[in-house]
C-alpha positions as CSV (number, residue, x, y, z in Angstrom):
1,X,0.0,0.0,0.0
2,X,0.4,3.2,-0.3
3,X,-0.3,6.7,1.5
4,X,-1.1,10.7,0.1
5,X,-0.9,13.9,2.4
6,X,-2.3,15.2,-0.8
7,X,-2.6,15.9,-4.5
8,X,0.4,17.9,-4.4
9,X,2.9,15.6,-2.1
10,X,4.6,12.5,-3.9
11,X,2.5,9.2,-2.3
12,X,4.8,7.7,0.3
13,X,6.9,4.6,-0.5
14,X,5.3,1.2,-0.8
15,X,4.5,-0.8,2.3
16,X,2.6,-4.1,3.3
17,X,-0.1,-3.3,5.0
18,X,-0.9,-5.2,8.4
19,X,-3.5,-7.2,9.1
20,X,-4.7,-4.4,11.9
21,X,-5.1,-1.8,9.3
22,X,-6.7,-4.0,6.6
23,X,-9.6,-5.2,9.7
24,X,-10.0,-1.6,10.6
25,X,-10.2,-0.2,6.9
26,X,-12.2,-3.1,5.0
27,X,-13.7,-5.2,7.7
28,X,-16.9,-4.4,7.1
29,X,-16.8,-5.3,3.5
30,X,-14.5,-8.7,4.2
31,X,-17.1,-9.6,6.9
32,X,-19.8,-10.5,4.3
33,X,-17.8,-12.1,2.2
34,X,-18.2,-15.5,1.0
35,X,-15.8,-18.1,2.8
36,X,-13.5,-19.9,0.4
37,X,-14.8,-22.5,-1.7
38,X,-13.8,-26.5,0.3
39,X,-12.5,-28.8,-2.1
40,X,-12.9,-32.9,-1.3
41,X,-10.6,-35.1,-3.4
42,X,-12.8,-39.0,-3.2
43,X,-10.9,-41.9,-4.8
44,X,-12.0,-45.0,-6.3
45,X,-11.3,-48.5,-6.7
46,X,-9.1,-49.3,-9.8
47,X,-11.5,-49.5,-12.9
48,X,-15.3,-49.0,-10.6
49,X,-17.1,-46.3,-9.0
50,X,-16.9,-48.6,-6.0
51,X,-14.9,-45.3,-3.6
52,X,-11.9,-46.4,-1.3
53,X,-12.9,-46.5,2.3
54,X,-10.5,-43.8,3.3
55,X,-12.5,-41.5,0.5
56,X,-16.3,-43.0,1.7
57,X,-15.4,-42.0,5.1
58,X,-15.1,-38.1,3.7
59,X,-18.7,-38.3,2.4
60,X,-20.4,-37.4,5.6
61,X,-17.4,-34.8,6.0
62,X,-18.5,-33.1,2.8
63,X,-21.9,-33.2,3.6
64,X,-21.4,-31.5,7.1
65,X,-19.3,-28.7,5.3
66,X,-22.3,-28.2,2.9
67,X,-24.9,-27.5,5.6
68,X,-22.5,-25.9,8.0
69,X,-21.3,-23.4,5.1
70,X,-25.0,-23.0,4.0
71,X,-23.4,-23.8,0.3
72,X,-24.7,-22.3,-2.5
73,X,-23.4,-25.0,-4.9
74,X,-21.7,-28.2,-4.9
75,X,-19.9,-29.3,-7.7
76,X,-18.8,-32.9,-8.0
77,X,-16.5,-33.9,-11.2
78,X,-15.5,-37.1,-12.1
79,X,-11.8,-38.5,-13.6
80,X,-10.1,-41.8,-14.5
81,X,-6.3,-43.2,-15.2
82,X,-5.4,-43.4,-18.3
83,X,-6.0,-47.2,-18.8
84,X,-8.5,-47.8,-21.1
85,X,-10.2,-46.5,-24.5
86,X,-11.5,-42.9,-23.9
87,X,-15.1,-44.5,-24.0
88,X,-14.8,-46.4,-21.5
89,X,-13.5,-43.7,-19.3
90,X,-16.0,-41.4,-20.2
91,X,-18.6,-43.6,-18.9
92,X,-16.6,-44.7,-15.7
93,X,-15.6,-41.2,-14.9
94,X,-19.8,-40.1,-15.3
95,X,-20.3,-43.1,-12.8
96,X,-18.1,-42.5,-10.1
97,X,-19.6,-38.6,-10.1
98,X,-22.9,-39.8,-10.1
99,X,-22.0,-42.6,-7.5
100,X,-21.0,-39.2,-5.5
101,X,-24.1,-37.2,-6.4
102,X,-26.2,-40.5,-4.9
103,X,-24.3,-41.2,-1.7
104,X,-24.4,-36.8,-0.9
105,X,-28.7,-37.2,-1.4
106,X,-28.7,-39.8,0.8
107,X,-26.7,-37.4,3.7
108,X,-29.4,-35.0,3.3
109,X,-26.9,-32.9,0.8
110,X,-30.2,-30.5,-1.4
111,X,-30.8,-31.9,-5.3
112,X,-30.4,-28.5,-6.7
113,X,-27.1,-27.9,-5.3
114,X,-25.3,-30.7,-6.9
115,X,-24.3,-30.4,-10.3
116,X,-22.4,-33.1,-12.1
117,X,-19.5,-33.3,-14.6
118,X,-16.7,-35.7,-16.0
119,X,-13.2,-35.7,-17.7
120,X,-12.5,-39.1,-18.0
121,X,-9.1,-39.5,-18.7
122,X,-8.3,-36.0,-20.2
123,X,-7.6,-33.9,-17.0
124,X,-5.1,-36.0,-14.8
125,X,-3.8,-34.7,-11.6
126,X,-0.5,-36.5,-12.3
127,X,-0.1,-36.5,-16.2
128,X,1.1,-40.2,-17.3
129,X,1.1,-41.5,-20.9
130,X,-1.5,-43.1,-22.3
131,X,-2.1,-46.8,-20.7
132,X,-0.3,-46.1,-17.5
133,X,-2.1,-47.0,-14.5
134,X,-1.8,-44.1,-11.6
135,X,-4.7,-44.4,-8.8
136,X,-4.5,-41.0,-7.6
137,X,-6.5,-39.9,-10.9
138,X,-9.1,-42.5,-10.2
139,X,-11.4,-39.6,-8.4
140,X,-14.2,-37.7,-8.0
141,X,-13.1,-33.6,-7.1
142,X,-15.9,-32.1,-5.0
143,X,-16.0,-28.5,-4.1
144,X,-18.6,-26.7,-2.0
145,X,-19.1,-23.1,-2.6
């Protein structure tokens, strides 16, 4: 930041400005904004929409964020490894989202929050070459808003 005596005066040199000064200046505006967005990262069986336990014990956890937060919108996108013919993994990446959608209905989670969407293989979070198994990109990315 910077400060002005006025039009005439050069502005003073460049600071950081402390968290004190941003409270007391903006903190009525920062006070009603929106928290950040939670992101959930579920993973899944190799080649089903059948979810690791460690990632169906996170559904309840997603689901208590959503009321907690009073979220707006929940979006829920599905992805596979790159094993496979792209059909396939459009179809397996659309079931393991929509396995997601079903198990956040059943924890009370509102229909018109949840919308649905799936990569399949074409937006990895680790990039391997085609055929090469990797189970971190065997998941479902869910992010409440």
């Amino acid at each position: 930041m910077t400060r002005t005596q006025s039009a005439a005066a050069a502005p003073s040199a460049l600071t950081t400005a402390d968290a004190a000064f941003v409270n007391t200046t903006f903190g009525e505006a920062l006070s009603v904004e929106p928290a950040p967005a939670q992101t959930f990262t579920l993973l899944f069986e190799n080649g089903s929409s059948v979810l690791r336990a460690d990632s169906l014990a996170q559904l309840d956890e997603i689901a208590t964020a959503s009321h907690r937060r009073m979220a707006v919108r929940v979006t829920i996108s599905g992805h596979t490894d790159a094993v496979g013919s792209d059909k396939l993994n459009d179809g397996l990446a659309r079931a393991r989202a929509e396995e997601v959608k079903h198990q956040l209905l059943q924890r009370q989670v509102p229909p018109a929050l949840l919308s649905t969407s799936s990569h399949g293989k074409g937006n990895p979070l680790i990039p391997t070459p085609d055929g090469v198994a990797e189970p971190r990109n065997r998941r479902v990315v869910v992010i409440v808003r």
